[in-house]
Residue frames as qw, qx, qy, qz and C-alpha x, y, z in Angstrom:
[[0.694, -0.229, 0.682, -0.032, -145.03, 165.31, -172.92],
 [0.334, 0.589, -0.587, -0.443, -143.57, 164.35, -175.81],
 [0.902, -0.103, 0.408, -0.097, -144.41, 160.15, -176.60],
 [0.025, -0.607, 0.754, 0.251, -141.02, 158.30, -177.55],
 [0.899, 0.261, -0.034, -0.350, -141.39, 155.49, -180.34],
 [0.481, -0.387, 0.765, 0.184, -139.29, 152.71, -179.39],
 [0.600, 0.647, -0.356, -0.310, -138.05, 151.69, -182.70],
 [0.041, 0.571, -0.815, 0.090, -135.19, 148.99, -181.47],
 [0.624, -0.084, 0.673, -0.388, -138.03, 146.15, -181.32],
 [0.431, 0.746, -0.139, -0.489, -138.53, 146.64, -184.45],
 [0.723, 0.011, 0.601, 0.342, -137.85, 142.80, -186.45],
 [0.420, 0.603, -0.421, -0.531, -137.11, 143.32, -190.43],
 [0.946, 0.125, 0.110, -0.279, -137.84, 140.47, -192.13],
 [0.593, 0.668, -0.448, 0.045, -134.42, 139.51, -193.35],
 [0.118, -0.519, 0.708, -0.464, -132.96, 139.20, -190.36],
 [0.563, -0.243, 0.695, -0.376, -135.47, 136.52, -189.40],
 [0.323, -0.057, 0.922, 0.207, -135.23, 134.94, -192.15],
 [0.573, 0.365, -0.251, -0.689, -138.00, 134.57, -195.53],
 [0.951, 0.273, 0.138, -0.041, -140.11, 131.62, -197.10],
 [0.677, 0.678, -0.206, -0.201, -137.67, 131.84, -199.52],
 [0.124, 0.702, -0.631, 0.307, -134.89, 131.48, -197.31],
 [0.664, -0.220, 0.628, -0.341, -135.93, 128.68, -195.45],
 [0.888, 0.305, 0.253, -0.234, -136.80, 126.89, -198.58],
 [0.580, 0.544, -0.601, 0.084, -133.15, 127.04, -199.78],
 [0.192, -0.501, 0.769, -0.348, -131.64, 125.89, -196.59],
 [0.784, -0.057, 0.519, -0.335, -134.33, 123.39, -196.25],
 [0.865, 0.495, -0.044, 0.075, -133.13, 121.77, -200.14],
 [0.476, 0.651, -0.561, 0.188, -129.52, 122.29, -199.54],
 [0.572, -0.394, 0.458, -0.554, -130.31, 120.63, -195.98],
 [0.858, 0.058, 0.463, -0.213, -131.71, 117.30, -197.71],
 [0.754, 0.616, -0.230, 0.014, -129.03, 117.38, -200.36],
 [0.098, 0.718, -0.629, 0.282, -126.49, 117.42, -198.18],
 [0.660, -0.203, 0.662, -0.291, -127.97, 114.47, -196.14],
 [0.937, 0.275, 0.169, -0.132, -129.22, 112.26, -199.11],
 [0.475, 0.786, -0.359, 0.167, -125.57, 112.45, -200.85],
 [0.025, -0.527, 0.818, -0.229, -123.72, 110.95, -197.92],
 [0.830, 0.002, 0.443, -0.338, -126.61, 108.39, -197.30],
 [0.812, 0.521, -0.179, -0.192, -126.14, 107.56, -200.80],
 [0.210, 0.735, -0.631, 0.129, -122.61, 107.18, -200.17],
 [0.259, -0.370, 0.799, -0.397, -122.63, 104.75, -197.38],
 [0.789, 0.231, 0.451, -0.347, -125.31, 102.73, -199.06],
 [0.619, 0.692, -0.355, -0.110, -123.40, 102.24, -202.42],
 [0.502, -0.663, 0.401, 0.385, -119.97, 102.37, -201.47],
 [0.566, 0.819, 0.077, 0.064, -118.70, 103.91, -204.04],
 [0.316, 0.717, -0.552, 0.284, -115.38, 104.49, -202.46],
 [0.514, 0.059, -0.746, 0.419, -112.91, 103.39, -199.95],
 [0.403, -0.713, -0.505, 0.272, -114.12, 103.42, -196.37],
 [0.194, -0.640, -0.242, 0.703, -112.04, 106.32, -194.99],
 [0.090, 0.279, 0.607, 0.739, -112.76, 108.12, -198.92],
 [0.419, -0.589, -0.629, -0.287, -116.32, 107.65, -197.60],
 [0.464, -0.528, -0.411, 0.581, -115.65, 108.79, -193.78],
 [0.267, -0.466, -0.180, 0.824, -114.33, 111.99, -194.75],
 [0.108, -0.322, -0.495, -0.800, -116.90, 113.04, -197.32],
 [0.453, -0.555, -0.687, 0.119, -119.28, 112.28, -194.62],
 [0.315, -0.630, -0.266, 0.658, -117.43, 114.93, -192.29],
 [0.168, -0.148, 0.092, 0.970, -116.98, 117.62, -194.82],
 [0.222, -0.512, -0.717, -0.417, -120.66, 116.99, -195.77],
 [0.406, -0.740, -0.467, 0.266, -121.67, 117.48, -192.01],
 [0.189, -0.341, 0.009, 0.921, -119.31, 120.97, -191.85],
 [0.076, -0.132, -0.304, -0.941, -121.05, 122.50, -194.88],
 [0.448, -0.708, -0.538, -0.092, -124.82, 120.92, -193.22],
 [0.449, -0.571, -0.425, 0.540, -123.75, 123.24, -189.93],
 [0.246, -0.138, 0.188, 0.941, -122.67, 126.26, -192.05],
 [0.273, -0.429, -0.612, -0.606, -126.00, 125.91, -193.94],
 [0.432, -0.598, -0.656, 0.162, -128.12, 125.20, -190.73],
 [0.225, -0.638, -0.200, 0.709, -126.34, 128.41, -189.06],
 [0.052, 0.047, 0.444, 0.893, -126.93, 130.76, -192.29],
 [0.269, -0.170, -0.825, -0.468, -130.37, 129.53, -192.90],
 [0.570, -0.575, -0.580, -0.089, -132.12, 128.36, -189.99],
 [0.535, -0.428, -0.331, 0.649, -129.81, 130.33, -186.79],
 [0.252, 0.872, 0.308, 0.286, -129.14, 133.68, -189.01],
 [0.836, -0.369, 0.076, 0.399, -126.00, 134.17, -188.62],
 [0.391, 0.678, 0.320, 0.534, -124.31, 136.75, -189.86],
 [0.517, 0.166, -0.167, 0.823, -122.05, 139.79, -189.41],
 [0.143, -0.422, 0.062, -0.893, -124.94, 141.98, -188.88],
 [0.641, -0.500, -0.562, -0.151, -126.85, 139.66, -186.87],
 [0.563, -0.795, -0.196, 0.110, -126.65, 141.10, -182.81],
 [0.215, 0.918, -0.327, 0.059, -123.68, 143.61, -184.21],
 [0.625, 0.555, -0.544, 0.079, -121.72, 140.87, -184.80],
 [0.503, -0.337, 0.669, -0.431, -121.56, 139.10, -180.80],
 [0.966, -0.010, 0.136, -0.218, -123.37, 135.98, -182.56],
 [0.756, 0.500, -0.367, 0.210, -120.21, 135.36, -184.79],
 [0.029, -0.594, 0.623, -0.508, -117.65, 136.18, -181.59],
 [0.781, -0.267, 0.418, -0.380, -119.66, 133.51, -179.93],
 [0.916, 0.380, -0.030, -0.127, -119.56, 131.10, -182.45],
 [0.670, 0.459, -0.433, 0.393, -115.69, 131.43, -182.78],
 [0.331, -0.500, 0.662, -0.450, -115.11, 131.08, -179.21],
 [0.851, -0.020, 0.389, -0.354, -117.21, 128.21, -179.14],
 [0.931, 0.345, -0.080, -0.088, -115.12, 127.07, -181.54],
 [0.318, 0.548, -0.684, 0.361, -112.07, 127.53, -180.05],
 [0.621, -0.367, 0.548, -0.424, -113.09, 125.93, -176.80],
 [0.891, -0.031, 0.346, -0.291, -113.93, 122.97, -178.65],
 [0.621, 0.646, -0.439, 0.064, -110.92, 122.85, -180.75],
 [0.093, -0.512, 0.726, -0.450, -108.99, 122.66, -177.15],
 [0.661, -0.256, 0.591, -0.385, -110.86, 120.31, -175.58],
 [0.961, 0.257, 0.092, -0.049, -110.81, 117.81, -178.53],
 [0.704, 0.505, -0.472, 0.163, -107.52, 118.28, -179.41],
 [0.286, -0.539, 0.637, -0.471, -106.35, 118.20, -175.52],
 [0.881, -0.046, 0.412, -0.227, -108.57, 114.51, -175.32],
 [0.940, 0.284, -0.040, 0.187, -106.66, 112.94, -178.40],
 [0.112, 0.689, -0.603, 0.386, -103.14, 114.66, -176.81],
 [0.404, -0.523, 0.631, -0.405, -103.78, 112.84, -173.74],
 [0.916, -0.084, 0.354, -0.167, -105.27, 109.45, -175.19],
 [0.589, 0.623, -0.464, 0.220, -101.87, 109.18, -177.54],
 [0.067, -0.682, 0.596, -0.419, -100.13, 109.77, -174.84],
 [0.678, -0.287, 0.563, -0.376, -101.74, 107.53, -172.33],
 [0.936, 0.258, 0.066, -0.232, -101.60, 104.88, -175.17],
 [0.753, 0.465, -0.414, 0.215, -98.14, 104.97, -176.04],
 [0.200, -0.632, 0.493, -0.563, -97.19, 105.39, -172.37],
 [0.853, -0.273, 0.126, -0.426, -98.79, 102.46, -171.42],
 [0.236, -0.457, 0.847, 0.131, -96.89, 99.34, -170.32],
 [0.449, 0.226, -0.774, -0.385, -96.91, 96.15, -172.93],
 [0.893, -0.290, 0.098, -0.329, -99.10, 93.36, -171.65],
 [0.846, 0.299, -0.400, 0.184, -96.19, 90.98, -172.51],
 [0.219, 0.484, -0.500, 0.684, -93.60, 92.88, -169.94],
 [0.526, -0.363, 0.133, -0.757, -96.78, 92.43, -167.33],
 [0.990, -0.033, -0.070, -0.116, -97.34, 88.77, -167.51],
 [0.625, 0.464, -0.498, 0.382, -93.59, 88.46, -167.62],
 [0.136, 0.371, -0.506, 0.766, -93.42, 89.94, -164.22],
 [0.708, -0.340, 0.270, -0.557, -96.27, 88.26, -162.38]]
């Protein structure tokens, strides 16, 4: 009887991640937040200036967050986490852009209040 050493449980620290590695994510985490606070408390620029620093702020916070804190990463579950991730991100491309297709639509489709009142 020969005793088989199950090896596939078997964490490596990298993979889940290291003080060290937490402690960047966790500084590039609160730089990335304090930097748009700042922003919106100043105002330093124009509003929509301001708006979309805001969003490209939040994208690189999510990129960090999934690097960092999720462990993400080509080798991470032989690459299935990333396939997930970019499904999930096509789903939600469709469904947002499909909701602002249809509320255009329904907006410019709609009938003038003026023509309405005319006709009661």
């Amino acid at each position: 009887m020969s005793a088989h050493i199950d090896t596939h449980g078997a964490h490596d620290e990298e993979s889940h991640g290291s003080r060290k590695g937490y402690l960047i994510g966790f500084g590039l985490a609160v730089v990335l937040t304090v930097i748009p606070f700042w922003l919106v408390m100043t105002l330093p620029l124009s509003t929509q200036a301001t708006a979309l620093l805001i969003m490209a702020f939040a994208a690189v916070q999510m990129v960090v967050h999934m690097i960092y804190f999720l462990h993400m990463n080509r080798r991470a579950e032989g690459g299935w986490s990333i396939m997930a991730l970019l499904f999930t991100l096509v789903i939600v491309g469709i469904a947002l852009s499909g909701s602002l297709w249809v509320m255009y639509h329904m907006n410019s489709n709609m009938m003038p209040t003026q023509q309405v009142q005319d006709q009661g």
